[in-house]
Structures are given as C-alpha cells and as structure tokens.
N, C-alpha and C positions, 0 to 999 in steps of 0.2 A: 782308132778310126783312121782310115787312107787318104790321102791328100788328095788332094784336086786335082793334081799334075794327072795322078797314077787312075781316078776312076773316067769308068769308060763315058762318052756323049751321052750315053743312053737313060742312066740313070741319071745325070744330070738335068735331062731333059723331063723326066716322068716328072710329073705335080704331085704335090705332098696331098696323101690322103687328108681329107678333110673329118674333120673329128668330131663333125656332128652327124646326128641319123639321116635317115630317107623322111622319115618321117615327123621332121622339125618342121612346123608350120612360116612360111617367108614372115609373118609378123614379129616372131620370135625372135627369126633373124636379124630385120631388122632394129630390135629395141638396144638401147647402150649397153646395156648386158649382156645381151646375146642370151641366147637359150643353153640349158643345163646340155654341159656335157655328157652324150651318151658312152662317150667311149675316149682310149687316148690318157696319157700321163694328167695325171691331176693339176692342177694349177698350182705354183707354191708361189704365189702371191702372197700380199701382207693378209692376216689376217681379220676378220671384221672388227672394228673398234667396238667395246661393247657399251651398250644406252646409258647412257648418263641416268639412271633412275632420278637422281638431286633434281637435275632440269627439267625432268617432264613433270614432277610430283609438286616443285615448287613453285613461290609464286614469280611474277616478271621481276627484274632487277628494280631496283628503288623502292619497293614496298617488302616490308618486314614481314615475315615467316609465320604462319601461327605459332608456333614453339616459339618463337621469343617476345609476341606478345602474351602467349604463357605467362612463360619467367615474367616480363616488364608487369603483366596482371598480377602476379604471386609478390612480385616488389612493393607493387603499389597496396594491393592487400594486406601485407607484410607491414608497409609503411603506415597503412592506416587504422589494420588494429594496434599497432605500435602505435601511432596517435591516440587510437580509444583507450587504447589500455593507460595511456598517460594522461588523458583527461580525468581516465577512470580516477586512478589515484589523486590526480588533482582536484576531484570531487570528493574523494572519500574525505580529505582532511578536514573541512570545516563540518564533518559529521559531528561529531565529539559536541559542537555549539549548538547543535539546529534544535535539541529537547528546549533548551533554555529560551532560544529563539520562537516556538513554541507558544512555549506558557507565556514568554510575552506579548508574543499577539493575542493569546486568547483572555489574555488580561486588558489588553486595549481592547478585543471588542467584548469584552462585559462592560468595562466602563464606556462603550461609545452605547453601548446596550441600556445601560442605566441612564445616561446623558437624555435618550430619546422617551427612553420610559417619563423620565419627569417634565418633558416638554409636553407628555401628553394626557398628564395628570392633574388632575384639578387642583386646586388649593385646601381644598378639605381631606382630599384623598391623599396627598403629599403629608398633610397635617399629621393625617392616623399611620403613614408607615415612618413616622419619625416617629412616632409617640411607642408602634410597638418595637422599636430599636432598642429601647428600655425603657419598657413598661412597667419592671417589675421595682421600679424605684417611684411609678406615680400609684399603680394600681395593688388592690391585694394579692397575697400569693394562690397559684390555680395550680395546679386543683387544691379547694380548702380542705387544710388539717383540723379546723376548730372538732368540737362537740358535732356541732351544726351538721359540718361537709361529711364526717363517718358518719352519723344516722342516716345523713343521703344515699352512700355507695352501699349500707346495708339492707335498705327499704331498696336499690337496685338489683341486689342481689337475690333479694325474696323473689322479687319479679321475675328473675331469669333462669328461678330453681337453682341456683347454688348457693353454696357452704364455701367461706374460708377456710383455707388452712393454711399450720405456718409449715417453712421448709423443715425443722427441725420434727414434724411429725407429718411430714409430707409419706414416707413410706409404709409408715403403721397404719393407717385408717385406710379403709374401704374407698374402692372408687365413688362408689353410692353408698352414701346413709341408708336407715329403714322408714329415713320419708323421702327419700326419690331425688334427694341433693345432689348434685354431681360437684366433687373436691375440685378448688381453684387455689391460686395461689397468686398475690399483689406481687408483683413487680416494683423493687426498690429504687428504682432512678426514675419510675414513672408512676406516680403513686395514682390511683383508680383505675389501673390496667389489670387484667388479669387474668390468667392463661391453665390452660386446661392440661391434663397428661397429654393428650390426641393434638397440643398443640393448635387450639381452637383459644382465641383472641376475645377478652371481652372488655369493649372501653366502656367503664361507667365515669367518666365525668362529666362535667355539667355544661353540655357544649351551650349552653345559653349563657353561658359567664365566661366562656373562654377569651382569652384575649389577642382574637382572632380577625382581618379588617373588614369582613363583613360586619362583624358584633362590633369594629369600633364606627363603622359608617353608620351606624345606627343612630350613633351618638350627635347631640348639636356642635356646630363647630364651633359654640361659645366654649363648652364643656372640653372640647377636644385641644383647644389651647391652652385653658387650666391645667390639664392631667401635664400635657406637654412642655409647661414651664416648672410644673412641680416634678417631671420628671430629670431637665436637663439642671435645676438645686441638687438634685439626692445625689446625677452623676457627679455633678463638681464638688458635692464634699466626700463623696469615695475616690475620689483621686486625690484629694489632700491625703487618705490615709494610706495610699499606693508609698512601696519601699522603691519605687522605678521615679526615676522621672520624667511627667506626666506635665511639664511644662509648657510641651507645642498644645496639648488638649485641651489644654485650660484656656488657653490664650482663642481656640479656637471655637468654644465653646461663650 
C-alpha cells in the first residue's frame, strides 16, 4: 500500500463507498445493528456466542432441577422400599409364633364362648349338659346290645325292606334277595348304623333313648341330680384305676 506522503489530494479527499445498498430502509439503519451487509469484505468480528441451552431449559437459580428431584425421589423411594423391605423382614420373624398365637386365642374365645353360654343357661339345663359329660357312667349303654335292643334294629330293618349282611359275605350275595331286600351292612364303632353299596345311610337306633339334651330336659330335675351324682361316683372310681395321675381330678371333682 502507498503512503500518504506519496497519494495524490484527490483520493484522499473521495468518501469511502458505503457498504450498504440504495435500498436499505433508514430504520434499519438506524437500529444497533445496522442492516445486513449487501456488499463489501465480511465482518471478522467475534463470532456469536452460542445459547446456553442449560439456561433457557432450566429452572431459576435456587430451586432444584427436575432431574435431581429425580435422583432425591429414586433416593427417597430407594430409602423407603429399603424401609419396607426391613419392616418387611422385621415382620416376617415373629411368623414362625402367630399359628400358636392363634389357637390361643381361639382357645380364649371358646372359653369366653362357654363362660357366656352358662350365664345364660338355667340350672336344669347346666344340670343335663354336665350329666351328658358322662353319661355313660350314670345311664345304660346306647344304642342297646341286650336281646331286647337287636330284636328292635331287626323289627327296623323289616320296615325299611332290608337284610343284613356281614362283610365277610358282603360280596357273594345278591344286591336283592328273591323277596325285594336290599343288602346292608352294621357299622362297627357305631352299632345301629347301617349302609348301603350306593352308600345310602340308615340310622336305626332308638332316638327316644338316646342320650341326647333334648331327651334329658325331658327328665325332672330331681331325677337329673341323681343320674348326675351317680355319674360323677363311677367317674371318681375310674380314675382311681387310671396308670396316670389323676390327682388334680379328684381333688376337683
């Protein structure tokens, strides 16, 4: 480039072409910017800083991010099924006791069950369910074995069209006889029971004897303290032949 000494007035004097068009509007001009260069060496100015994405997306300063109330949620979840899970176990352990815990409450309330029951039972009716507690030390045995009680179950069994049979010829004989009997067969822990092939039930004993608390309310309560003293005799001399000791029973009795 030539020095200043050496170039002529002239150019010194010409104005530098201006670098925008004819047709930049004066508001343009005016603004801090200035209007886009039509023409003329580029600008090598800094270049634009670029947008903080962080700043426009997050929140103001002093309030926390959703992403790390995230995390602090995930912590505290974290922390709290970590809680449950240790209550968890800290419940599981007294499982092992709760069957037994259990049975013992349903043990108190049978006995708060029974407590109520006899506060609302007469003295007659209290009479006969201690009498039928053991009964079979005051009264005869039921259903009866004599003579007597099988002429009854068999004079029942005419009535209801069957035949005994025993099990040892339970399979050989006919379901029906040639007089219209259909085969039964007695029940040994329950003697005047007695059951059919098709599994059809027939009770013949003698429910007017049974010793049942209908059939003992029947009874006067003179009679029903009798049976009842002559019942708790029989028990206390069956515990004298008891190999156990039966000391507290006696004493209670």
């Amino acid at each position: 480039m030539a020095d200043d000494d050496e170039m002529p007035l002239t150019a010194l004097a010409k104005p530098k072409k201006s670098s925008f068009g004819d047709d930049v509007p004066l508001a343009a001009l005016a603004a801090p910017g200035g209007a886009k260069k039509t023409s003329g060496r580029p600008s090598l100015g800094k270049p634009p800083a670029s947008k903080p994405a962080e700043k426009k997306v997050g929140a103001p300063a002093g309030v926390k991010r959703p992403l790390k109330k995230k995390e602090s949620s995930s912590s505290s979840d974290s922390s709290s099924s970590s809680s449950d899970s240790s209550s968890d176990t800290e419940t599981k352990k007294p499982r092992k006791s709760r069957p037994k815990l259990r049975q013992d409450k349903n043990k108190d309330e049978d006995n708060e069950d029974n407590k109520i029951a006899k506060k609302t039972r007469g003295t007659k009716e209290q009479v006969a369910v201690e009498l039928l507690c053991r009964w079979w030390y005051a009264l005869p045995d039921w259903p009866p074995q004599d003579d007597e009680g099988k002429k009854e179950i068999q004079r029942k069994l005419k009535e209801q069209n069957l035949r005994q049979v025993s099990i040892q010829e339970w399979e050989w004989v006919p379901e029906v006889d040639d007089k219209g009997r259909k085969k039964v067969y007695e029940l040994t822990q329950f003697r005047g029971i007695f059951r059919a092939s098709d599994g059809t039930k027939y009770d013949l004993r003698p429910m007017d004897t049974c010793p049942s608390l209908n059939n003992m309310l029947k009874k006067d309560i003179s009679e029903l303290y009798k049976l009842l003293v002559k019942a708790y005799e029989g028990q206390l001399e069956d515990l004298k032949k008891s190999k156990y000791d039966e000391t507290d029973l006696r004493n209670k009795h």
